[in-house]
C-alpha positions in Angstrom: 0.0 0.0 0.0 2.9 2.2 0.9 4.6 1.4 -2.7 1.3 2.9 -4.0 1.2 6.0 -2.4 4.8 6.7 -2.7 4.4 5.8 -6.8 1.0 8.2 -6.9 3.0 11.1 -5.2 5.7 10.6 -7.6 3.6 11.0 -10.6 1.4 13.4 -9.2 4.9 15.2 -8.4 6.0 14.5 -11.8 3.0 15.8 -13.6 2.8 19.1 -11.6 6.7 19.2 -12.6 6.3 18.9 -15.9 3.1 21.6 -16.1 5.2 24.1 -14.8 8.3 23.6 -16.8 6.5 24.3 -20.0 7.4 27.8 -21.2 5.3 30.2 -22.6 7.1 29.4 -26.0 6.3 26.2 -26.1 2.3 26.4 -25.0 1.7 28.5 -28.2 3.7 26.2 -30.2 0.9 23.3 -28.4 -2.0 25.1 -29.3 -1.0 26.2 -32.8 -0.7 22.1 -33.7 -3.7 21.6 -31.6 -5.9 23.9 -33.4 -4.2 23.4 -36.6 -3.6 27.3 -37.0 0.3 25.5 -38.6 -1.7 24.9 -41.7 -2.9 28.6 -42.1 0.8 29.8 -43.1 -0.1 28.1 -46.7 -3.7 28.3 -47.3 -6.7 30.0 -49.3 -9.3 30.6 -46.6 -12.6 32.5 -47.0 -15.0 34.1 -45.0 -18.4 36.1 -44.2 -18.6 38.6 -41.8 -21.0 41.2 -40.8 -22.4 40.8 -44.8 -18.5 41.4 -46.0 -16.7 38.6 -47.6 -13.1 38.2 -46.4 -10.6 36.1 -48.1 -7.5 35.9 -47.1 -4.2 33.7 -49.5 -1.1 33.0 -47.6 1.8 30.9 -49.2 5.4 30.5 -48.0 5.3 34.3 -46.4 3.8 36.0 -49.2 -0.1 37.3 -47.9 -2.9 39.3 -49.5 -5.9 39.9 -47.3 -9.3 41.5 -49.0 -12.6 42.6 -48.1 -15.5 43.1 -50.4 -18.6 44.4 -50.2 -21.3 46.2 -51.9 -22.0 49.9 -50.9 -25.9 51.5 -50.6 -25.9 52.5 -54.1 -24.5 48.9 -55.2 -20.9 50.0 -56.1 -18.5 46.7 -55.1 -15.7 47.7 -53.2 -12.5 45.3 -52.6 -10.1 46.4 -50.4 -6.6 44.4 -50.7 -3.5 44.8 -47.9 -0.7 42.5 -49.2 3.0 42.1 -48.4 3.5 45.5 -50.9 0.6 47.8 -49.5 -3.0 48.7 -49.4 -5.2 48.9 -52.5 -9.0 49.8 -52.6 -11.1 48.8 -56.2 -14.2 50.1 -56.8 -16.0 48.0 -60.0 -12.9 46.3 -60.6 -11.0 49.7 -60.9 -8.5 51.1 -58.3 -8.8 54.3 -56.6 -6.4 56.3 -55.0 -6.9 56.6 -51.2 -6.0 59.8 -48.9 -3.0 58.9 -47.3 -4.1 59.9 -43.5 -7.3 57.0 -43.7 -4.5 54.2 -45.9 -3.6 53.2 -41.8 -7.0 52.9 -40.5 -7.9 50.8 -43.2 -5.6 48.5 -43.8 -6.1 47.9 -39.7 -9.5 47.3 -39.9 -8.7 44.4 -42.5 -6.3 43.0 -40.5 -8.2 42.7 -37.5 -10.8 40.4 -39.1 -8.3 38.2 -40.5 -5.9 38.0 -37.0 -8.7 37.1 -35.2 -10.2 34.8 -37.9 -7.4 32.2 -37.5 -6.0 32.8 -34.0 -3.5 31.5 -32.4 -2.1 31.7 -35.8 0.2 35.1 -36.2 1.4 34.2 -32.6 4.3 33.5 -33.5 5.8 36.2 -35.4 8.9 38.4 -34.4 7.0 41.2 -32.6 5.4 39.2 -30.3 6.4 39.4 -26.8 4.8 36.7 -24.6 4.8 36.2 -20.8 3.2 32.9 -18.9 0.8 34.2 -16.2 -0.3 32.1 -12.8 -2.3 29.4 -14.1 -6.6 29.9 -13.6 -9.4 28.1 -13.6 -12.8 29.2 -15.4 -15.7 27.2 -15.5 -14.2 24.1 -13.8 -11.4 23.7 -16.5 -8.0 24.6 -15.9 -6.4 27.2 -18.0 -3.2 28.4 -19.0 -2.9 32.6 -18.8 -0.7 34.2 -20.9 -0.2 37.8 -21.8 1.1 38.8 -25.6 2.2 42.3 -26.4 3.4 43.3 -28.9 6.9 45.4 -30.0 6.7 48.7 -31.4 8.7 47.3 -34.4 6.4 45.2 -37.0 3.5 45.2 -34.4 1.8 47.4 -36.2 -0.6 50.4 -35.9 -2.1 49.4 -32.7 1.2 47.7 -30.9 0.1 49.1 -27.6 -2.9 46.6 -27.7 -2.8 44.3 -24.8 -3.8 40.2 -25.3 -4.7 37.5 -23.1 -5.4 34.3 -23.7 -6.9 31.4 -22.0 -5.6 28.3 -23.0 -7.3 24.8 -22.1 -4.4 22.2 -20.3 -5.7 19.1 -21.8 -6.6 20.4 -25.2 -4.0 23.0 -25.6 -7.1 25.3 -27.3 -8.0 29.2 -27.0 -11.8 29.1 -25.1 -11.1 32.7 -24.3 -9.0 35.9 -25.2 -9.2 39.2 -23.8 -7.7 42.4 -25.2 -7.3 46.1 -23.9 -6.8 49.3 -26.4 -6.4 52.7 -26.9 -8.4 53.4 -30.3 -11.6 55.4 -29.6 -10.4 55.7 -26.7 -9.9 52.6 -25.2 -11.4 50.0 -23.6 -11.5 46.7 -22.4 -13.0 43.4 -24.8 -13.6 39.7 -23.2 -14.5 36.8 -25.7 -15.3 33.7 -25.0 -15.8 30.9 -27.2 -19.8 29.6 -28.2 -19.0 27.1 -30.6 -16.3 26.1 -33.1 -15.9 24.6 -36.6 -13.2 22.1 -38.0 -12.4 23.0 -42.0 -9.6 21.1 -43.5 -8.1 20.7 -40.2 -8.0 24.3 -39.0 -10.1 25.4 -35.8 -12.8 28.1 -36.9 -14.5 30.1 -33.7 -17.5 31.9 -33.2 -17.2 33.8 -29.8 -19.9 36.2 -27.4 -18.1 39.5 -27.3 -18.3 41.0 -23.6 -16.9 44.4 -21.7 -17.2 45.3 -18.2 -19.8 46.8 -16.7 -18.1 49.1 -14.5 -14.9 51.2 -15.2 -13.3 49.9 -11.7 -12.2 46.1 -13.5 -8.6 45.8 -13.6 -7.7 44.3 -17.5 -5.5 41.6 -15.0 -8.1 39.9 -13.6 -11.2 40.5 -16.5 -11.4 36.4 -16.2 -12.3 36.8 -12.5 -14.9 39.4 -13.4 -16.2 37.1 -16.0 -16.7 34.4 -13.5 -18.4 37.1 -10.9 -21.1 38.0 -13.9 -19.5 41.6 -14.0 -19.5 41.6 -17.3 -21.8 42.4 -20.4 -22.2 41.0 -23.7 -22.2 43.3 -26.7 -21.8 41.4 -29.9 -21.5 38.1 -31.3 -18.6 37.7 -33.7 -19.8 34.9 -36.3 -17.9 33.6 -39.5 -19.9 32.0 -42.2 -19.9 30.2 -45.2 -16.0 29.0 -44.3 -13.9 28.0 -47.1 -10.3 26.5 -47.1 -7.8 25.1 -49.7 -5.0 24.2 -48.5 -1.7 25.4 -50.8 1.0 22.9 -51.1 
């Protein structure tokens, strides 16, 4: 009986060990294979939201991300931000943009597409991440970590603050928080609703939620989540998901 205890100790020792060895590094690099976000680096995947039609084409580094849709008086506009710039069409033709809204753009088409195929992008050179104390949210146990972002090639918004929640036995995102200074600022909490599996890669729909009172600390948003100090919004919903994977 003795021999028993002493063997469950070890492992329980052992298991606890091993949690907390792994590094921040090496969770992302968990949950990108887990979710299958590796496969989004080559891959044609498209997308409706909010009655615009995303599509995004990424193949051994080179990227173009669009967005079209159709305007009140049924002009269709595409909006391209590729490796080279930012282009808008209108019927096909392009137009020339002013120079001070070329920024805010291009941001709002990359915001779509980063959180479209999350954890995926995690992993570039401007990302700074930090391992938090672990937490537990609806009786699962999560990994916290906190991504920022450097000034260099983190783009227009590198200030932005991320956490993410990540599941210990599945090594997925259930929820992500973020903190900017657009509009100025705020505080977002998401947490996932459902999911959908396309050629292997982990699509999310998530409830969109902010706090209810200015006094919640962007630290401890998961608590006030849990505490029901927090409001819903929006629901962010992709539809109609298409993927072909580029070899």
């Amino acid at each position: 009986m003795k021999q028993f205890a002493y063997l469950f100790l070890f492992l329980l020792v052992a298991c606890s060990k091993k949690d907390q060895d792994l590094t921040a590094q090496q969770i992302i690099d968990k949950t990108m294979h887990s979710s299958g976000a590796d496969k989004v680096a080559n891959a044609a995947i498209k997308f409706t939201f909010r009655t615009k039609e995303y599509t995004a084409i990424r193949k051994q580094g080179v990227f173009e991300l669009s967005k079209q849709y159709f305007t009140a008086d049924s002009l269709k506009v595409k909006e391209v931000l590729s490796n080279t710039g930012y282009l808008r069409f209108i019927n096909n033709k392009t137009v020339p943009v002013v120079d001070s809204l070329i920024a805010a753009s291009a941001n709002a088409i990359n915001s779509v597409h980063y959180f479209s195929v999350l954890p995926f992008g995690l992993n570039s050179a401007a990302v700074q991440k930090k391992l938090l104390k672990s937490t537990r949210i609806k009786g699962k146990e999560y990994y916290k970590l906190e991504i920022r972002f450097s000034e260099q090639g983190g783009g227009e918004d590198f200030e932005d603050v991320f956490l993410y929640w990540i599941e210990k036995e599945s090594f997925l995102i259930d929820y992500l928080a973020y903190s900017y200074h657009t509009n100025g600022g705020g505080m977002r909490f998401r947490a996932v609703k459902n999911q959908n599996w396309t050629e292997g890669i982990r699509f999310v729909n998530y409830d969109n939620y902010k706090p209810v009172a200015p006094s919640i600390k962007f630290n401890t948003i998961d608590a006030a989540f849990r505490n029901k100090e927090l409001k819903k919004v929006s629901e962010i919903n992709l539809e109609g998901i298409e993927v072909e994977l580029l070899f």
